[in-house]
Structure formats: structure tokens, C-alpha cells
C-alpha positions as CSV (number, residue, x, y, z in Angstrom):
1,X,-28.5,-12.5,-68.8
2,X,-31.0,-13.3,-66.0
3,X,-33.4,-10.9,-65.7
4,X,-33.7,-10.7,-62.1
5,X,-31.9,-7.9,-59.8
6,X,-29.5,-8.5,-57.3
7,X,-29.7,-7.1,-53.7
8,X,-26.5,-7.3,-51.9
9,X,-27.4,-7.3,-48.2
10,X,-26.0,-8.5,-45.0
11,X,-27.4,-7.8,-41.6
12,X,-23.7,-7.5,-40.1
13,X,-23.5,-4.4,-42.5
14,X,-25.1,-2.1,-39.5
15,X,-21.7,-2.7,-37.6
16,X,-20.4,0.4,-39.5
17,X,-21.5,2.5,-36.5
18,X,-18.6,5.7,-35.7
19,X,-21.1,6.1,-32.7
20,X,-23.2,7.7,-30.4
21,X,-24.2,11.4,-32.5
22,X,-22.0,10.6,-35.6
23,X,-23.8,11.4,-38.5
24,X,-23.7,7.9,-40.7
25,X,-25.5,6.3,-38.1
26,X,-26.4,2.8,-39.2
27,X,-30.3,3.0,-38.6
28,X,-30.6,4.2,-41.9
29,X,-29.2,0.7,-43.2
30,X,-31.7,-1.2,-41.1
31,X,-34.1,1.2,-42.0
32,X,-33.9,0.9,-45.5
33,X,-34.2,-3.2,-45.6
34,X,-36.6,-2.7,-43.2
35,X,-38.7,-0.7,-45.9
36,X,-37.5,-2.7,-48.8
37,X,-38.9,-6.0,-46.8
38,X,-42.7,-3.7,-46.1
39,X,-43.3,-3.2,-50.1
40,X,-42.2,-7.3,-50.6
41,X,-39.2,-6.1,-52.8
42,X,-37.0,-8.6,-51.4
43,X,-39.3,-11.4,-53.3
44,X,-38.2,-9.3,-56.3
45,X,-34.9,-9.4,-56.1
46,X,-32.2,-12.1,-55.6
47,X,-30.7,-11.4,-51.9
48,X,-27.2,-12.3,-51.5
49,X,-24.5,-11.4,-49.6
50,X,-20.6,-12.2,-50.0
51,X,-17.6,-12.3,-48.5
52,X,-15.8,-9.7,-47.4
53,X,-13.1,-8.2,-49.7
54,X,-10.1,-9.9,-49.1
55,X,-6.6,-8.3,-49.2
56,X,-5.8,-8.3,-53.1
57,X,-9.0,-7.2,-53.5
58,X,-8.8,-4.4,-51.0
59,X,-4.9,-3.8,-52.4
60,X,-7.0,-3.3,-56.3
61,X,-7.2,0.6,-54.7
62,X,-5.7,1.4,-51.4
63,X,-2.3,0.9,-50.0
64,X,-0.9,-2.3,-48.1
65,X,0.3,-0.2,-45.6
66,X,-3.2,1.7,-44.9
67,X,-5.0,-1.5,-44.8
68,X,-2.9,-2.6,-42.2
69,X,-3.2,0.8,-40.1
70,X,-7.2,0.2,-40.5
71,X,-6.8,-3.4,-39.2
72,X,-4.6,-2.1,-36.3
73,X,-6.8,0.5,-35.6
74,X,-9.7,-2.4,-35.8
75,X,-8.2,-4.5,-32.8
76,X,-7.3,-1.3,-31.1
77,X,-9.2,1.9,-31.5
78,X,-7.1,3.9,-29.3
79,X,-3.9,2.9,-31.7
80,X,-5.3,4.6,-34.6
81,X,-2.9,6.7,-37.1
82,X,-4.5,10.1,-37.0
83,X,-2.1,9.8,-40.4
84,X,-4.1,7.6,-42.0
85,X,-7.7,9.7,-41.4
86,X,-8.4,7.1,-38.5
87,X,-9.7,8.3,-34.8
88,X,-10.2,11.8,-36.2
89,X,-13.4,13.5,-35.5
90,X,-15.2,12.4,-39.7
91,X,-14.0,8.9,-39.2
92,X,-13.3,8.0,-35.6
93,X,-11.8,4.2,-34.8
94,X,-14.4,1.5,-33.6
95,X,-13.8,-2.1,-32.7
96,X,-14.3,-4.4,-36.1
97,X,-13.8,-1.7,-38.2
98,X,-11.7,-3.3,-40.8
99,X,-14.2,-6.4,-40.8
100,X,-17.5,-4.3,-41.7
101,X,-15.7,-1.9,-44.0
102,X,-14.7,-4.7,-45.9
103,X,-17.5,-6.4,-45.9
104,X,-19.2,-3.4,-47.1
105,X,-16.4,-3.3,-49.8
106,X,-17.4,-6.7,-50.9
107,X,-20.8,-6.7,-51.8
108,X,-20.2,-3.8,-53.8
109,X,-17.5,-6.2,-55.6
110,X,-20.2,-9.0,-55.6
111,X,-22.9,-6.7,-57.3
112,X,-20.2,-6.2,-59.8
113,X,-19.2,-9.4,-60.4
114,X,-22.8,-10.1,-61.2
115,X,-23.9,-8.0,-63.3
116,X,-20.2,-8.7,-65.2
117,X,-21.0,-12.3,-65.4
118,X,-24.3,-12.2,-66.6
119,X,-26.2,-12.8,-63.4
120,X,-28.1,-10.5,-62.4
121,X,-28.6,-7.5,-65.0
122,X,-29.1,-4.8,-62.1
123,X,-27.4,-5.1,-58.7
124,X,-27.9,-2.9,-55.8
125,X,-25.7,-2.4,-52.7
126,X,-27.5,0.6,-50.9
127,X,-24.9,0.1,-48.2
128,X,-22.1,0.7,-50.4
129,X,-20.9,4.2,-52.3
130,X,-18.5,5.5,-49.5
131,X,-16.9,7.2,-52.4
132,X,-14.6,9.6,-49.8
133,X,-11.8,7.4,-49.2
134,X,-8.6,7.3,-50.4
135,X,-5.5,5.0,-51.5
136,X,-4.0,5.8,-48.2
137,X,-6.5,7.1,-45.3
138,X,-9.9,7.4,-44.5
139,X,-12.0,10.5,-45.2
140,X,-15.4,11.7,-44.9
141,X,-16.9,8.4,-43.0
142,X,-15.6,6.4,-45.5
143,X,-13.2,3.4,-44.7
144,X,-12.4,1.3,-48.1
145,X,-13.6,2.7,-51.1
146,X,-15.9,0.3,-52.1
147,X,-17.6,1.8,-55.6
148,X,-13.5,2.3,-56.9
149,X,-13.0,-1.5,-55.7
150,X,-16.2,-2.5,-57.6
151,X,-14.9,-0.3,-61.0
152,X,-11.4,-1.9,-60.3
153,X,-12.8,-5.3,-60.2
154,X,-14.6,-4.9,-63.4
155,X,-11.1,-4.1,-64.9
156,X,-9.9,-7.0,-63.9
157,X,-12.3,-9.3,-65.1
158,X,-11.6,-7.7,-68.8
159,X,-13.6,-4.6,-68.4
160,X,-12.4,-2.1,-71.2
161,X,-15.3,0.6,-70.8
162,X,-16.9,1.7,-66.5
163,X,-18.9,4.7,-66.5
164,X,-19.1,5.6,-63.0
165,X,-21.8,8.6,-62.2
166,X,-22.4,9.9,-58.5
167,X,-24.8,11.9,-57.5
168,X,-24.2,12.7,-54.0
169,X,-24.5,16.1,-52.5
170,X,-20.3,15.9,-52.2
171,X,-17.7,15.0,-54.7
172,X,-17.2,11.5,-55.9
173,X,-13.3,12.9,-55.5
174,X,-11.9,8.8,-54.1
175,X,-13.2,7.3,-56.8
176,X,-12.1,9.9,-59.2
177,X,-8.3,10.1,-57.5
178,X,-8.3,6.2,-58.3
179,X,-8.8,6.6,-62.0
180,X,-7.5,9.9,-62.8
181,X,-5.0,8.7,-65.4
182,X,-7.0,5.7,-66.6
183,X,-8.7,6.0,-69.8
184,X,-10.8,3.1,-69.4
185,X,-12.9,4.7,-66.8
186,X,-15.1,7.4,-67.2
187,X,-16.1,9.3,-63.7
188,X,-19.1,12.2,-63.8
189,X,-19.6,14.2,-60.7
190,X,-22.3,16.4,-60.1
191,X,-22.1,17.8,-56.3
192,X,-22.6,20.7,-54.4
193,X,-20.1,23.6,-55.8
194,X,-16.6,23.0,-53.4
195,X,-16.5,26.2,-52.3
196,X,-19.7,25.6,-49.6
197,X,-18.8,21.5,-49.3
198,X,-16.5,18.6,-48.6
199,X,-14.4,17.8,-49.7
200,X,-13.6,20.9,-51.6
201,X,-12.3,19.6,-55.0
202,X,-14.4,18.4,-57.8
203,X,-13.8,21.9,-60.2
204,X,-14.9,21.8,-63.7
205,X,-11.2,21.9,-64.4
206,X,-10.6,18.6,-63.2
207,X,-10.5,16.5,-66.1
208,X,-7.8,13.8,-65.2
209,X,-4.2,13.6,-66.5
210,X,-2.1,11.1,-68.9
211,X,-3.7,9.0,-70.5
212,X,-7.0,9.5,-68.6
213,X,-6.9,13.6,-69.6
214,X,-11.1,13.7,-70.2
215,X,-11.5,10.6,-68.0
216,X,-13.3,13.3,-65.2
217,X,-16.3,15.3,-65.7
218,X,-17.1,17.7,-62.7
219,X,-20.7,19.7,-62.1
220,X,-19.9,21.9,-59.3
221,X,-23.9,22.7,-58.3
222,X,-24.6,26.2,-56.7
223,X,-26.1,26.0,-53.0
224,X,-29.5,26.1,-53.1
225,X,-30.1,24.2,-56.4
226,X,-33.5,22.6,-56.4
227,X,-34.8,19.6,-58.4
228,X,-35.1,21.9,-61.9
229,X,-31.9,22.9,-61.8
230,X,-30.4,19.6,-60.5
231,X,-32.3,17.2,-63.1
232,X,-31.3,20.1,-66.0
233,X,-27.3,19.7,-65.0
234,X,-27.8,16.2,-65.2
235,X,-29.2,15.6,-68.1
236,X,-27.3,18.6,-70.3
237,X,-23.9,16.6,-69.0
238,X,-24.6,12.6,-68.4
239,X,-26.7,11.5,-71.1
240,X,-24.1,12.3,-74.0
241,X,-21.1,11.4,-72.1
242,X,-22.5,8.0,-71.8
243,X,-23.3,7.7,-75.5
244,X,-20.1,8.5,-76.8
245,X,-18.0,6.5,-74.3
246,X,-20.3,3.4,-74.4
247,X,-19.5,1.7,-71.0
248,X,-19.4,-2.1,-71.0
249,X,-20.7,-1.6,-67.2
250,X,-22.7,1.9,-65.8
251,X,-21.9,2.1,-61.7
252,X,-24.0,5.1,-60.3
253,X,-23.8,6.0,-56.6
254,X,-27.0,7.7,-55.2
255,X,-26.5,9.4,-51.9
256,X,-29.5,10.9,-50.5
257,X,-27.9,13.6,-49.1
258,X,-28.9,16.4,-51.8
259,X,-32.4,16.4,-50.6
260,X,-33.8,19.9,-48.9
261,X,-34.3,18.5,-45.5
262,X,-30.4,16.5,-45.4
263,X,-28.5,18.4,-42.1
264,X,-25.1,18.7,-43.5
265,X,-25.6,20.0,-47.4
266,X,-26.8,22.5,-48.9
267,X,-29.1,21.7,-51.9
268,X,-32.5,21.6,-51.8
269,X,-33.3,18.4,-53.9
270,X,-37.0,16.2,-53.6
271,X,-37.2,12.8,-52.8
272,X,-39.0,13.1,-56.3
273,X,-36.1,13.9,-58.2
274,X,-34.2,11.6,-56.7
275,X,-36.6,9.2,-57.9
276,X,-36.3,10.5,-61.2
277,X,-32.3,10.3,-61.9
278,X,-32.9,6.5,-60.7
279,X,-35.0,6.3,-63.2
280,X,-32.7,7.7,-66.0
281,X,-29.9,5.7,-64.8
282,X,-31.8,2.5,-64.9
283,X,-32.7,4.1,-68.8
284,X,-29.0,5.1,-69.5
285,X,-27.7,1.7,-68.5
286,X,-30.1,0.1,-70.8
287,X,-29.7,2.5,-73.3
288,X,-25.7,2.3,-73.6
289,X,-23.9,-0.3,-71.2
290,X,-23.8,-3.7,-72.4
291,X,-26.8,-5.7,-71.9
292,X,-28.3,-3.0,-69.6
293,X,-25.2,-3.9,-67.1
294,X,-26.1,-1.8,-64.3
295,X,-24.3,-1.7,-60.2
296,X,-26.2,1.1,-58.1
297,X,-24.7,2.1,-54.5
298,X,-25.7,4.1,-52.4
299,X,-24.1,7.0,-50.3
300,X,-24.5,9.7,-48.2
301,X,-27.9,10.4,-46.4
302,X,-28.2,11.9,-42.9
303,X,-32.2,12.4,-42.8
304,X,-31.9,9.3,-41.8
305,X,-35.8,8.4,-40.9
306,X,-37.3,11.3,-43.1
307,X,-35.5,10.5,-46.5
308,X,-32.5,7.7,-47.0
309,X,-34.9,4.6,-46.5
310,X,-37.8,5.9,-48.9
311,X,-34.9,7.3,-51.4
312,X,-33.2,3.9,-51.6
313,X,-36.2,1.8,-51.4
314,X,-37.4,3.2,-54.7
315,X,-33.5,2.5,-55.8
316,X,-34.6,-1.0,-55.2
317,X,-38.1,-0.8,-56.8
318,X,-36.4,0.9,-60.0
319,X,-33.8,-2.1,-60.1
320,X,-35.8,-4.6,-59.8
321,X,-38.3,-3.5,-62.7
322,X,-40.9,-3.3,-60.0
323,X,-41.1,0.4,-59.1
324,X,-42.8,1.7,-55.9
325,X,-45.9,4.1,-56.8
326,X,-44.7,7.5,-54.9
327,X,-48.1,7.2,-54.1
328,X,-48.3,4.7,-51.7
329,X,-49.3,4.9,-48.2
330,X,-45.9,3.3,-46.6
331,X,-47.1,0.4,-44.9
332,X,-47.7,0.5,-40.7
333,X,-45.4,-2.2,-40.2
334,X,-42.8,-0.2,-41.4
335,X,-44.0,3.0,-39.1
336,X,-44.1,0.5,-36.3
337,X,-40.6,-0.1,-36.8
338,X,-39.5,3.3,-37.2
339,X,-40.8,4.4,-33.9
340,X,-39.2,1.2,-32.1
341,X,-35.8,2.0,-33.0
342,X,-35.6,5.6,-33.1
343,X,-38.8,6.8,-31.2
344,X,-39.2,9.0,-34.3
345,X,-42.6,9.2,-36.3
346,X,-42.1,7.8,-40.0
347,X,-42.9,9.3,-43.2
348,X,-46.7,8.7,-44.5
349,X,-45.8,8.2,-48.1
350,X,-43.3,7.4,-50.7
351,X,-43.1,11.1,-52.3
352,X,-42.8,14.6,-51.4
353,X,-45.6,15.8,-53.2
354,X,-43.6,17.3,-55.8
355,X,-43.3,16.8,-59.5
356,X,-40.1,17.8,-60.8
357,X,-40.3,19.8,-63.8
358,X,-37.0,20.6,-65.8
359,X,-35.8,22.6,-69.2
360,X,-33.6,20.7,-71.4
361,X,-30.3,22.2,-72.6
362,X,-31.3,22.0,-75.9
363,X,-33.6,25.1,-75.4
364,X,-31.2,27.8,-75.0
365,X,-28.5,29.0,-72.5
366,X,-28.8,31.7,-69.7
367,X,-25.5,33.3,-69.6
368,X,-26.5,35.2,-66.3
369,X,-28.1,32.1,-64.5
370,X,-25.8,30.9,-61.9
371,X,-27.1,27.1,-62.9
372,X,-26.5,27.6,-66.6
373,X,-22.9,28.9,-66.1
374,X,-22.3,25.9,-64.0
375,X,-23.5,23.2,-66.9
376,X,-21.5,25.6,-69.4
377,X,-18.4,25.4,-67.1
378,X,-18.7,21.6,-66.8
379,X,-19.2,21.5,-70.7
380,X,-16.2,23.8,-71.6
381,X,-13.8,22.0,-69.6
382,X,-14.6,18.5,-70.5
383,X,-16.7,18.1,-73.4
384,X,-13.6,19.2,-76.1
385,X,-11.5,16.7,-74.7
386,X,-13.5,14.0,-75.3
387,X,-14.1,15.1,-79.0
388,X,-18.2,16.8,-78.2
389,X,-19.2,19.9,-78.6
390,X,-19.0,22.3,-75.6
């Protein structure tokens, strides 16, 4: 197993663009190598890219028939299927749509394929996570499903054990839909609560179905939760899920989009803890996937000077076994770059000045604490099913 981490990176990745005032706006992706480049991570890592996913790869998850209404709607923007999620206002149609996206889709595949083979130990693909999408249409700026893809890849090449965790502010509910009756998977949630957020599902009673009944663990997160509460659901839910299922592979997806100062959410989460659930993941994987097998994606993220670059730099920096002192003045070059392509000022340092402070589980319950019943929901649901202790 080599011990260096894979980046998966391509430059034609910033071609996901929905355009002029949408959201996802593609800076944050240039942004984000830009800053990985200023702290000489890229010497750290291995830097690849790969080929696009073809169309048995792309067919591992969503429909023939919606990958040809993406490529349609590729050529043609004004031909999109409204049907199939494409030219609507989330996820309107753009010229090389179905090239990028799948693109995207495949060097989430590659950094599985990796880290499967023995590799790499760690691959990143901070471009990936666009966990919305579905076997038939498009949702939430998400075209191909890349983290499902990766997970269904993995079971392809013999994988018998995929823990996939997401963190984003919204529901991991694609990737969930994709495994929902397949025991070999295990998806964990933990998102804003559905009645404030998109997409609206991811209830602590959704546990999967068949075969795959305890295959889903859902933390439906009250508005407002800070980096306490956020870093106590995590670690009262993920840490002994992972232990009992014992995941060949871990796949975490780390949208930025839960911190305080993200535009379309409403948590209020530190680029501090952020920092720190990296840092557990890169523990858990070591801790219970096979040889440390790890694949981190990345997300949603709409600060897109202010918080995505600096939250998935230190992504990078955790990966690579090289992480990036909070500390740090951010380097000028950086800055320089920032205020050339958005005419924005940059961020001064790699933190927020906070340091996250949390109360384990194990010290007791608050039955009137709207964060506690959430954790006890989550663990009620779920937990029997899977043979643990609620």
C-alpha cells in the first residue's frame, strides 16, 4: 500500500459552470487548487487525473435513458427534458455538460480505484460529492452522481463492505436512494433537519428496505446547530457504526456548506470543525477500513472565497499526512489570486479562530435539548437494526 495520497484534479473540471449568478460557481474549484498549489501540497500528493466515466460506468447508477437526455441536453441546451431535472432553475442545461459531469464522475471512480488497488491509501477528489442526483434526473446542481458511482465501482471490483459518511449541510439522499436495499453498503447522513432544507428527506426513519433494512443512518440536525452540537451528533452516531460494520473502503463527502457564513443553509458550523471531522475520518478510516482505505469528496460550499478553498485545502493537508497549521498566515500569492478572479479580498488565515469544544454521548442525555433528541432519534431508528444499543 503506497503511502502517498492521491489528488484527482483536472483543470477542465471548472467547465461545470450552470452560469452567471448560479450558486456552484466553479471559482471555488480553481480556488481551491489554487490554495492547495500556495501551501506546496501538490508536492505531497500524487496528482492525477482520469478519464471520464464511460457509459457502463455511468449505467453502474443512473439510467440509459437519462444519460442520453443529459447528452442531448449537452449538444443542445435548449432541448433539455425539464423531466429529467435538466434546464430547470437548480440545474440549468450548459454546452458540455455531459463531458464535465462525467469527467467529474470519473476521478471520483479513479480515487476509488486507487485506494481499492493499493495505490494510493488516501485519495481526494474535492470536485466530486454531487451526492443530489438521481438514477433518472438531475437534482440540486448535481448531474451524475459521482460518490454512488465511486461506492458502485468498489462493488464491482469485489468490494463486500463501503461505508459512505456525508457531511454536507443537505442530505446525502442520491447516494442513499442508490443503495437503499443493498446490504453491502452502509450510508450515514448527518444534515440539516428536512423540514428547513433540500431536499427534504433524510428522517431518522429512513433506514433502507430488503435486504439493506439498517443499510441508512439519518441525523436530521436542528437549524442553528453550531460546531458543539455538530461534532457531538457525529461522534455519538459514526464512530460505532463504522466499528461494527467494518468497511473494506470509508468514502466521506465534505461539503462546506454547513459553515455559519454558507448563503443557502442554515447551520452555523466553523471552518474549525470542519477541520476536525476530517480529522476523525482520516482516524476512522485508519481505525476500521482496510488498510486505512480512505476516498474523500467534496460537496456543497457556496462561500465560495470566504470558506470552500481553506475547508478543502486542509481536506488535502489531512490526506496527505501533511496537515496545514490553522495557524497559518495564507500565503499572498494566493490573496493575489483571489482578488484577480473575483475582485474579492481573501481570507488572512487558515482558521476561524475557534476551538471547537464538544460533550461526548457517553456523559449523559438531555431529553429536553433539541440536539440530544435528534442523536436519540437517529439512534432509536437505526441502531436496533443493526444489532447496537439505542
Amino acid at each position: 500500500m503506497s503511502g502517498r495520497a492521491r489528488l484527482m484534479w483536472d483543470d477542465a473540471v471548472t467547465g461545470y459552470d450552470f452560469g452567471d449568478g448560479h450558486p456552484m460557481d466553479p471559482v471555488r474549484l480553481a480556488l481551491t487548487m489554487g490554495l492547495v498549489r500556495a501551501y506546496g501540497l501538490d508536492a505531497a500528493v500524487d496528482v492525477r487525473s482520469a478519464r471520464a466515466a464511460g457509459e457502463s460506468t455511468l449505467r453502474l447508477v443512473h439510467r440509459e435513458d437519462y444519460v442520453e437526455a443529459v447528452r442531448t441536453a449537452s449538444a443542445d441546451p435548449k432541448a433539455a427534458d425539464q423531466a429529467y431535472g435538466l434546464g430547470t432553475v437548480d440545474d440549468p442545461a450548459f454546452a458540455g455538460m455531459h463531458e464535465v459531469s462525467s469527467l467529474i464522475a470519473g476521478l471520483s471512480v479513479g480515487a476509488a480505484e486507487a485506494v481499492w488497488r493499493g495505490e494510493s491509501e488516501h485519495a481526494v477528489n474535492f470536485t466530486g460529492g454531487l451526492h443530489h442526483a438521481m438514477p433518472g434526473a438531475a437534482a440540486g446542481f448535481c448531474v451524475y452522481n459521482d460518490p454512488a458511482l465511486a461506492v458502485a465501482r468498489l462493488l464491482e471490483l469485489g468490494a463486500e463492505r463501503v461505508a459512505y459518511v456525508d457531511v454536507d449541510v443537505h442530505h446525502g439522499d442520491g447516494v442513499q436512494a442508490a443503495f437503499w436495499e443493498d446490504p453491502r453498503v452502509l450510508t450515514v447522513s448527518l444534515h440539516e433537519h428536512p423540514r428547513t432544507l433540500f431536499p427534504h428527506t433524510g428522517w431518522p426513519e429512513e433506514t433502507g428496505s430488503g435486504a439493506g433494512e439498517g443499510g441508512a443512518v439519518n441525523v436530521a440536525l436542528p437549524a442553528g446547530t453550531g460546531d458543539a452540537g455538530w461534532l457531538r451528533a457525529f461522534h455519538a452516531v459514526v464512530p460505532e457504526l463504522l466499528a461494527d460494520f467494518r468497511p473494506q473502503v470509508l468514502v466521506t463527502q465534505h461539503g462546506a456548506d454547513t459553515h455559519f457564513e454558507d448563503p443557502l443553509a442554515h447551520l452555523a458550523v466553523s471552518l474549525d470543525a470542519q477541520r476536525d471531522i476530517m480529522t476523525a475520518c482520516h482516524e476512522l478510516a485508519h481505525a476500521h477500513a482496510e488498510d486505512g482505505r480512505w476516498v474523500a469528496l467534496g460537496g456543497g460550499g457556496y462561500a465560495v472565497v470566504d470558506v470552500v478553498p481553506r475547508s478543502w485545502t486542509h481536506l488535502v493537508g489531512i490526506a496527505a499526512h501533511a496537515p496545514v497549521d490553522p495557524e497559518s498566515v495564507i500565503p499572498a500569492s494566493w490573496r493575489d489570486e483571489v482578488y484577480a478572479r473575483t475582485r474579492q479580498l481573501g481570507p488572512g488565515r487558515m482558521t476561524d479562530g475557534r476551538t471547537p469544544e464538544w460533550r461526548s454521548w457517553e456523559e449523559g442525555y438531555d431529553p429536553a435539548d433539541r440536539l440530544d433528541q435528534a442523536i436519540r432519534a437517529t439512534r432509536r431508528a437505526a441502531f436496533p437494526l443493526r444489532g447496537l444499543l439505542p
